[in-house]
C-alpha positions as CSV (number, residue, x, y, z in Angstrom):
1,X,0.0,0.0,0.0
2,X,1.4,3.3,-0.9
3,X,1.8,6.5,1.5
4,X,1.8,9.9,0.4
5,X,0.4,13.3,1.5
6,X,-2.6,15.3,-0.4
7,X,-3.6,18.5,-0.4
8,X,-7.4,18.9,-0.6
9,X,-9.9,21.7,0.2
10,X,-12.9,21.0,2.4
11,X,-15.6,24.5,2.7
12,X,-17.3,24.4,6.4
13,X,-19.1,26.8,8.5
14,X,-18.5,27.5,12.1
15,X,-19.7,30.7,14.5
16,X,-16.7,32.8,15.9
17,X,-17.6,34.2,19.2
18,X,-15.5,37.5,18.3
19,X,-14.9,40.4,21.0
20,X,-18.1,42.4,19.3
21,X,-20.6,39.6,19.8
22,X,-19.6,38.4,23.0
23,X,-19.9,42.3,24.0
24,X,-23.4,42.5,22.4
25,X,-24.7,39.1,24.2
26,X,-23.2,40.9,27.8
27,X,-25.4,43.8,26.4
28,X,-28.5,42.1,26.0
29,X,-28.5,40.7,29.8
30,X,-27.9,43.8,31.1
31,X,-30.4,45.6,34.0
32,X,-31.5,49.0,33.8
33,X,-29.3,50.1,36.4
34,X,-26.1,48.1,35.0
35,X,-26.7,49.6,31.5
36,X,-27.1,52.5,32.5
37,X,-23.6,52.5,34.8
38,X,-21.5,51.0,31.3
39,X,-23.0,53.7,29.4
40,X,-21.6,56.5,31.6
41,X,-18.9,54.9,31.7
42,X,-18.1,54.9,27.8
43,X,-19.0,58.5,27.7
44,X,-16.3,58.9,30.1
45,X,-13.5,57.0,28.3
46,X,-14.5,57.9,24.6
47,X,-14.6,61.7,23.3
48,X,-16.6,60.7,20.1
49,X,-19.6,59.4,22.0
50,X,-22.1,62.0,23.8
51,X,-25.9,62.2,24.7
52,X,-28.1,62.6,22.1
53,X,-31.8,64.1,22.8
54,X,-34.8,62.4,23.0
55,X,-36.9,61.6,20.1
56,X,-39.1,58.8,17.8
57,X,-37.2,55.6,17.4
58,X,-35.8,55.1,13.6
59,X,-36.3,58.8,13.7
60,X,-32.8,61.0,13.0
61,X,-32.1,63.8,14.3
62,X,-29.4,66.2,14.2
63,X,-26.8,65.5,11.5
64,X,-27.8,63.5,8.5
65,X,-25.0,61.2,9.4
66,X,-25.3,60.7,12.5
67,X,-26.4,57.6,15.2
68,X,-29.0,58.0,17.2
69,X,-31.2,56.1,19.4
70,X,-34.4,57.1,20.8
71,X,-37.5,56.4,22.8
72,X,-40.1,54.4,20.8
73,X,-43.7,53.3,21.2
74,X,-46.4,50.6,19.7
75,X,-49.8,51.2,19.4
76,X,-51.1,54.8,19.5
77,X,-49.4,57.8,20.7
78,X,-49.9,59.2,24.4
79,X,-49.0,60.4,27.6
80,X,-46.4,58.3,29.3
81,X,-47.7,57.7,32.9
82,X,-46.3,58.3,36.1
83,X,-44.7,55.2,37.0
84,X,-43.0,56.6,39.9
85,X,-45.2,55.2,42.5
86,X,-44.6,52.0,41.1
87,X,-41.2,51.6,41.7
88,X,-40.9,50.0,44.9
89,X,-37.7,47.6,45.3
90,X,-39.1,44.4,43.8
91,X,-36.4,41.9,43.7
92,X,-36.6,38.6,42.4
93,X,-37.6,35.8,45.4
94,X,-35.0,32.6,45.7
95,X,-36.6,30.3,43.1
96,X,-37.7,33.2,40.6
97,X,-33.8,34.4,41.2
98,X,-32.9,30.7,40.6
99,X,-35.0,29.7,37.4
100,X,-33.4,32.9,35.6
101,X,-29.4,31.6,36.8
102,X,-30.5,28.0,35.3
103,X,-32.0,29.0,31.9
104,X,-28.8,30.6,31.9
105,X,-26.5,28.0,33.3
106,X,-27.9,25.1,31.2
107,X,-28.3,24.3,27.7
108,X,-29.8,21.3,27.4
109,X,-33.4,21.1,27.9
110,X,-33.5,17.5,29.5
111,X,-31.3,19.9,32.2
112,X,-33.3,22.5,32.2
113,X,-36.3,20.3,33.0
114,X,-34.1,18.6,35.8
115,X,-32.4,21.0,37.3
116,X,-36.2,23.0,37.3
117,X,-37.8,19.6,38.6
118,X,-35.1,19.8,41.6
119,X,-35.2,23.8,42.7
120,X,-39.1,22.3,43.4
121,X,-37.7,20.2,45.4
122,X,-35.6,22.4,48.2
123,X,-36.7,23.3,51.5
124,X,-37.1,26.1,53.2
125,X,-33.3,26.3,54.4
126,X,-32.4,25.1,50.9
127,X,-31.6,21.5,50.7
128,X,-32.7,19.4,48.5
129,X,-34.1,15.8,49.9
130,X,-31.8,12.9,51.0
131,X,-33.8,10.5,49.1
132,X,-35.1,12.5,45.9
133,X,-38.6,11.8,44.4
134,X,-39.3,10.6,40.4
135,X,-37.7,13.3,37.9
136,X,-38.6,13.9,34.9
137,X,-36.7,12.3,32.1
138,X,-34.8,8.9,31.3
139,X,-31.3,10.1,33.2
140,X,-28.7,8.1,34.9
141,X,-27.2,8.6,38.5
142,X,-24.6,10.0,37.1
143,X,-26.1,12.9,34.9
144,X,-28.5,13.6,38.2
145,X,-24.9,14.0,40.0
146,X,-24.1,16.4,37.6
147,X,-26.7,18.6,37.1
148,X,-26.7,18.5,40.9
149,X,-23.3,19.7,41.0
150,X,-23.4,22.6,38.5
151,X,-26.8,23.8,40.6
152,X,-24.9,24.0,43.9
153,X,-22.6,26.6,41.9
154,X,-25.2,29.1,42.1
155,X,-26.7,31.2,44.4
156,X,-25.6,31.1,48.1
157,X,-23.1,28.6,48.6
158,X,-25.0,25.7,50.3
159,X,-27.9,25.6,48.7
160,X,-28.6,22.5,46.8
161,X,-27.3,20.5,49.5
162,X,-28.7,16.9,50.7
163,X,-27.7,17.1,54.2
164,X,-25.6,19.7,56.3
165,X,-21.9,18.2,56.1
166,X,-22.6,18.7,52.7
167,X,-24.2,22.3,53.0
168,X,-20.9,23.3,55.0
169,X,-18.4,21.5,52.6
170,X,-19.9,23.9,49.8
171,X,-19.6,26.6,51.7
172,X,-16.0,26.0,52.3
173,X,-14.8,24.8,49.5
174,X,-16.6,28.1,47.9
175,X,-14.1,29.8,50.1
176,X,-11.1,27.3,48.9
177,X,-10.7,25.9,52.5
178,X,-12.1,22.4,52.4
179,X,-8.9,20.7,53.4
180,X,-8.1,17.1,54.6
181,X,-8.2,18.6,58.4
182,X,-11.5,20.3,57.5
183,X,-13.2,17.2,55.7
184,X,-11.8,15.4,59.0
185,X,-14.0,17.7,60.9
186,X,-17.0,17.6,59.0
187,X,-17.0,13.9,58.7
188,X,-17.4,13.8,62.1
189,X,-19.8,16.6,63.2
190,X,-21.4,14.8,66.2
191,X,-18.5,15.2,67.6
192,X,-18.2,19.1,67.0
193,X,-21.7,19.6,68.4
194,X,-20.7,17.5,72.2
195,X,-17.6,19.6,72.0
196,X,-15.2,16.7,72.3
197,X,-12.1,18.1,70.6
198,X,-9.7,15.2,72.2
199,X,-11.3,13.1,69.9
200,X,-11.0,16.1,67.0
201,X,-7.4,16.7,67.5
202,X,-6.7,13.1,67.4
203,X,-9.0,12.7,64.0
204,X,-7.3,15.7,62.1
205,X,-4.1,15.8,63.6
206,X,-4.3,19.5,64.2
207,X,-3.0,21.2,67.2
208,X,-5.0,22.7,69.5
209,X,-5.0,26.7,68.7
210,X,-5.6,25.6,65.0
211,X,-8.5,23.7,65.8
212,X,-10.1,26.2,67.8
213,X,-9.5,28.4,64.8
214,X,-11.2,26.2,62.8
215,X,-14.0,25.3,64.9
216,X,-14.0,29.4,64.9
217,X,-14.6,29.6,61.4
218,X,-17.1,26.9,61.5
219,X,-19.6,28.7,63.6
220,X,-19.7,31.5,60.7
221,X,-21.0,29.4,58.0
222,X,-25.0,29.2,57.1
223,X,-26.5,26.5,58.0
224,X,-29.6,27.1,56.2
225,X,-28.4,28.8,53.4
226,X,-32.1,29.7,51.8
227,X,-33.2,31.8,54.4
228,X,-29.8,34.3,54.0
229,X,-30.8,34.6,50.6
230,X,-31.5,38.3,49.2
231,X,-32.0,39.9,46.3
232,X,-29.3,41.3,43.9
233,X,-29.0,44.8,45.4
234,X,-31.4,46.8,43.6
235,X,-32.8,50.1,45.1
236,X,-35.3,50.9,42.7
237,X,-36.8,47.8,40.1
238,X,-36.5,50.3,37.3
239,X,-39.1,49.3,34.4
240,X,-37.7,48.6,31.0
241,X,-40.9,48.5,29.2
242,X,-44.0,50.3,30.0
243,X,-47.6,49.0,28.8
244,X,-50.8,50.9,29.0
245,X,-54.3,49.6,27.6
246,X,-56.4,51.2,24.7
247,X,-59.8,52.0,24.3
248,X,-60.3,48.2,23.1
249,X,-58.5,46.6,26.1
250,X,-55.2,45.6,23.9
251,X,-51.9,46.3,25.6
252,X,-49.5,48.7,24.2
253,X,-45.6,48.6,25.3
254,X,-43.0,51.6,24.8
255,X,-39.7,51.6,25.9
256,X,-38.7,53.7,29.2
257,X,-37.2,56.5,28.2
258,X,-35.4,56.6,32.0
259,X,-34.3,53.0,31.4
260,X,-32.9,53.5,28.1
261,X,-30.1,55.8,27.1
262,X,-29.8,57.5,24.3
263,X,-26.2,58.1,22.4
264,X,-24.8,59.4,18.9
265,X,-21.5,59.4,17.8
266,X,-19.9,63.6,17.8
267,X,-19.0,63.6,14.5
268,X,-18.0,67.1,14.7
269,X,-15.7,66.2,16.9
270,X,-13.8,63.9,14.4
271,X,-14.1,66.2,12.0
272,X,-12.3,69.1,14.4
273,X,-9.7,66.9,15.1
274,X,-9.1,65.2,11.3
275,X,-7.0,68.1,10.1
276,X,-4.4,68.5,13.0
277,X,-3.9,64.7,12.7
278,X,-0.4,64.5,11.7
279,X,0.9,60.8,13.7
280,X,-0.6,57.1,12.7
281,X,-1.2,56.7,16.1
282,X,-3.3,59.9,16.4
283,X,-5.2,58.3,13.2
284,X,-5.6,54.6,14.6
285,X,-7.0,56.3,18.1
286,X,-9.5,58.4,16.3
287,X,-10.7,55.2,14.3
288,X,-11.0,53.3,16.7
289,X,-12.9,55.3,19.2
290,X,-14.9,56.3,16.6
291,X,-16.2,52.6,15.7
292,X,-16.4,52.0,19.0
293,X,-18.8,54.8,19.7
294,X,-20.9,53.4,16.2
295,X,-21.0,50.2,17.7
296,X,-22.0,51.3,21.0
297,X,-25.2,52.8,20.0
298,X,-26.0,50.2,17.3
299,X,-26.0,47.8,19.8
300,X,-28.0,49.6,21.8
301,X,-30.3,50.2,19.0
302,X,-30.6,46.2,18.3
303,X,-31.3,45.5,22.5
304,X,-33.8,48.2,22.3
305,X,-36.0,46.9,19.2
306,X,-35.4,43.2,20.9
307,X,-36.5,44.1,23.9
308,X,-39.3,46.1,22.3
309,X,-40.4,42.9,20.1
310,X,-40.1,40.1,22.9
311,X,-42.2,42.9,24.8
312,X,-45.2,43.3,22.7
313,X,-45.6,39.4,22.5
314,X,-44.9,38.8,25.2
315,X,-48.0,41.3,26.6
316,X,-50.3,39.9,23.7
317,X,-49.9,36.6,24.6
318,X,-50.4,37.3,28.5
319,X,-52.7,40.4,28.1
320,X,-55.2,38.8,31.1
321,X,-52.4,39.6,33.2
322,X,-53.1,43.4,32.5
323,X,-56.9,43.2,33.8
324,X,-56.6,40.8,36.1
325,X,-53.0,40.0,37.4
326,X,-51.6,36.7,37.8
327,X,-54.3,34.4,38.0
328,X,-55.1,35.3,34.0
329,X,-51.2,34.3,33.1
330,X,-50.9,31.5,30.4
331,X,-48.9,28.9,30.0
332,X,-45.9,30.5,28.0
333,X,-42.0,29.0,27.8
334,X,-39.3,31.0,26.4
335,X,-38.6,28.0,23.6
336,X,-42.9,29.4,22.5
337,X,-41.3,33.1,22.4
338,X,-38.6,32.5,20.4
339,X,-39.8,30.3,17.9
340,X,-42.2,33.5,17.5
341,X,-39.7,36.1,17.1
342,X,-37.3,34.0,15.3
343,X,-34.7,34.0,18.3
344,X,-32.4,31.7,20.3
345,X,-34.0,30.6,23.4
346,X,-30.8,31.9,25.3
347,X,-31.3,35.1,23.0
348,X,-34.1,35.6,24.9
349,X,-33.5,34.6,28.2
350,X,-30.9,37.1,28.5
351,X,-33.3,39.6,26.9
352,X,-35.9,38.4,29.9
353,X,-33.2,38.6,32.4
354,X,-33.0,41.7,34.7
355,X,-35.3,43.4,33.0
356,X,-39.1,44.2,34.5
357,X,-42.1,45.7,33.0
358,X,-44.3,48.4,34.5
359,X,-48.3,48.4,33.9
360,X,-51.5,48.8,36.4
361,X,-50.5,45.9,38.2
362,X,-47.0,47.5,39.4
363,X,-43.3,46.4,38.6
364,X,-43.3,42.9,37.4
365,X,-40.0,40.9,36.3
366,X,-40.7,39.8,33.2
367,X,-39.3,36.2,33.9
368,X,-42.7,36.2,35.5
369,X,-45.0,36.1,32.7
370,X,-43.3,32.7,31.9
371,X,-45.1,29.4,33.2
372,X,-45.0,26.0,32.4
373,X,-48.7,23.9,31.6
374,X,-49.9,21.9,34.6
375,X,-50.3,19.1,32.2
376,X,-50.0,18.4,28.6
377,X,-53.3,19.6,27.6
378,X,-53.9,22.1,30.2
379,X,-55.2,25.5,29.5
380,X,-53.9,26.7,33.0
381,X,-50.0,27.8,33.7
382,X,-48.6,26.5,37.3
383,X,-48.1,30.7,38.0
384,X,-51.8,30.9,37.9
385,X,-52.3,27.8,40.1
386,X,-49.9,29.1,42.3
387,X,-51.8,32.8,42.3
388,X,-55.1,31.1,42.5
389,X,-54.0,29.2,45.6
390,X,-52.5,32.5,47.8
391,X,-56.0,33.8,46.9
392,X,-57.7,30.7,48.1
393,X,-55.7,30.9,51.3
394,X,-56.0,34.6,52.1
395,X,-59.9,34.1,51.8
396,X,-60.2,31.2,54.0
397,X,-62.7,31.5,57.3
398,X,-60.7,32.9,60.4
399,X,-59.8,30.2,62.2
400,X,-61.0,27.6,60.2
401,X,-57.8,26.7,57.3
402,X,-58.2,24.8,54.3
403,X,-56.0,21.6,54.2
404,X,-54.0,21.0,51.2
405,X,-56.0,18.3,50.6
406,X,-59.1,20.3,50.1
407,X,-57.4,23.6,48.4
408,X,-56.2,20.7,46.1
409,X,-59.8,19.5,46.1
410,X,-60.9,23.3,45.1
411,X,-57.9,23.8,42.7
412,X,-59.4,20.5,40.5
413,X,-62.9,21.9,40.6
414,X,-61.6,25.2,39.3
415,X,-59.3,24.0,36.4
416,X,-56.0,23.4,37.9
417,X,-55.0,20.2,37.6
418,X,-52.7,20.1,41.1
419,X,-52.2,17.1,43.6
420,X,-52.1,17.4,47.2
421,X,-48.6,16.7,47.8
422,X,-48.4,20.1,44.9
423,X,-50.6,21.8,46.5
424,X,-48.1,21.5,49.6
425,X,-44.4,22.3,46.9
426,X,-46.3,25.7,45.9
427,X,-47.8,26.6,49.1
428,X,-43.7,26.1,50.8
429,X,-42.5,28.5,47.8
430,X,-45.2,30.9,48.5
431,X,-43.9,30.7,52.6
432,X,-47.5,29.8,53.5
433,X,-47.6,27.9,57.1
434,X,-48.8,24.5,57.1
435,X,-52.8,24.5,58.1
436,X,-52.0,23.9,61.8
437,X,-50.1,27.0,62.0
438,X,-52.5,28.9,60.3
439,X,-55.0,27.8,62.8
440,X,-52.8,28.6,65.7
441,X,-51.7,31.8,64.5
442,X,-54.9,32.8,64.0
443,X,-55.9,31.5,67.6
444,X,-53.8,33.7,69.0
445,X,-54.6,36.6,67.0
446,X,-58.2,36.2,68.6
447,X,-56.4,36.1,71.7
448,X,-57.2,32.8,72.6
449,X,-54.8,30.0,73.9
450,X,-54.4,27.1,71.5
451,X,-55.4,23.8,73.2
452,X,-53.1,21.4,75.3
């Protein structure tokens, strides 16, 4: 058989993640607030970019040649509202703050549907159980373990954990400190809790001040990791999108003109400066900054008309939600959406995240308005269930609770399609007692002593 070498050409495609896209994906997951803060920014470190005044979006103004971006509106022309009463701080609860991080942090939607099935199941200290119930899918141990692992990366460190040596392990190793000596001490918590460091010191083979340094440290980890949980610091939810009805009921959405800032490039000033150029160096800064700056406010541009599209649908296909809050929402995925407006599903997720949506019914996160069916052929999402049952539980006869058997009972004869033991997931994520502290609460709120 004879060897040689040959040259042949072979045409393929593959996607570059170059510096410009990766900077336009960061773009479109950007808050109000962070947006905002890179913006000034940029207007700081580049010369050629500057505010530009408000005005109709795909409207120019100023200089024929200029970029521009501007405030924009579907639907007929108005008033903008008042919002300012509206924003109140309104950030995201643990699971809502959780479901955004794993459309994020997965790709796969066997995960997704995991690692979703899962965050149902944590407590309220944020563990998940030691023996775990039926998931859904076809998965091994091993892919479980895995999907598992990459959800104890976010969040709090600790949460996702089956029992506390595990909690704490997290929490330590998220610190880089989970040792030999420190697994020694964990493995053997019991121990820990009687105080019997003879035993400790003999386990680890630490000496004494470096135990009780460690048995220090210990004490300042979370042992219920959940309830520490808060928010993403954010003093003000400040809307993206704002939606009013019209005379017929429809919903119309604008962009914010507070939430969305508005740049050109100063081509004046390039054109200032062209003449005294005399150095290539001079000439490669001007260039640059000055694509920079046109980048800058195309990308902007493009997040604005996304955000604008995914918007609109996203209020046609929920408009219930405008006349009568969350028990109207719909079963809506973001796979649906983006089929719709011919995106990525993680196009729109990080168009979703962050961002919130201002109407009659207040500042709403727009990860809200996304709900899985209760069943294949349901006509009800589980965000309306879950609505439906707060109502159902702030209604109930003083002193007399519902059990979860019978709001389940009520739920079926109302559409929802829920079990018992769901009834009980969704009334934990709502932080609604169990029925026998309902009944003693409100027992002692009439000022009477609970029996026994």
């Amino acid at each position: 058989m004879a060897v040689g070498q040959r040259l042949s050409l072979k045409q393929s495609q593959t996607l570059a993640l170059t510096p410009g896209l990766r900077q336009s994906i960061e773009l479109m997951q950007l808050s109000a607030g962070d947006l905002q803060a890179l913006v000034q920014r940029k207007l700081e470190e580049n010369p050629f970019l500057e505010r530009d005044e408000p005005g109709a979006f795909g409207e120019p103004r100023g200089a024929p040649d200029s970029d521009y971006l501007g405030d924009s509106a579907i639907g007929p022309a108005g008033e903008s509202p008042d919002w300012s009463d509206s924003l109140a701080a309104a950030g995201p609860s643990l699971a809502g703050y959780l479901e955004q991080e794993i459309r994020l942090a997965f790709s796969e939607q066997g995960e997704i549907a995991l690692a979703l099935a899962l965050l149902q199941e944590l407590d309220e200290a944020g563990y998940l159980p030691a023996v775990l119930p039926p998931l859904p899918g076809r998965l091994d141990p091993a892919q479980i373990e895995r999907v598992i692992g990459r959800l104890q990366t976010l969040g709090t460190p600790g949460l996702f954990a089956r029992s506390l040596q595990e909690c704490l392990a997290l929490q330590l190793a998220d610190r880089q400190l989970l040792d030999p000596p420190f697994r020694a001490i964990l493995d053997n918590l019991p121990l820990v809790a009687r105080g019997d460091r003879r035993r400790l010191l003999a386990l680890t083979g630490l000496e004494e001040p470096e135990l009780f340094r460690r048995l220090q440290l210990l004490r300042t980890l979370d042992p219920k990791p959940a309830l520490s949980f808060s928010p993403p610091e954010t003093p003000a939810a400040v809307p993206d999108l704002l939606v009013t009805l019209d005379a017929a009921g429809r919903p119309q959405v604008r962009l914010n003109n507070e939430a969305l800032p508005r740049l050109k490039v100063n081509l004046d000033q390039r054109r200032a400066l062209k003449p005294g150029l005399r150095r290539s160096s001079d000439k490669a800064y001007v260039a640059t900054r000055t694509a920079e700056a046109s980048w800058l406010v195309r990308a902007l541009v493009r997040r604005g008309q996304s955000l604008l599209a995914l918007g609109q649908e996203l209020a046609n296909r929920q408009a219930g939600f405008f006349t009568k809050g969350f028990p109207a929402l719909a079963p809506l995925t973001r796979r649906t959406l983006a089929e719709v407006l011919n995106l990525s599903e993680s196009s729109v997720s990080r168009l979703v995240a962050n961002k919130f949506l201002a109407c009659s019914q207040g500042v709403v996160p727009l990860a809200s308005f996304f709900s899985a069916a209760l069943g294949e052929e349901a006509p009800v999402s589980a965000a309306a269930a879950s609505a439906r049952l707060a109502s159902l539980v702030a209604a109930e006869p003083p002193g007399r609770p519902l059990s979860d058997q019978a709001l389940a009972e009520t739920l079926r004869a109302e559409g929802y399609a829920l079990a018992r033991r769901t009834v009980a997931k969704y009334r934990k994520l709502l932080k609604i007692p169990a029925t026998a502290q309902r009944r003693r609460r409100a027992r002692m709120g009439a000022g009477t002593r609970p029996p026994g």
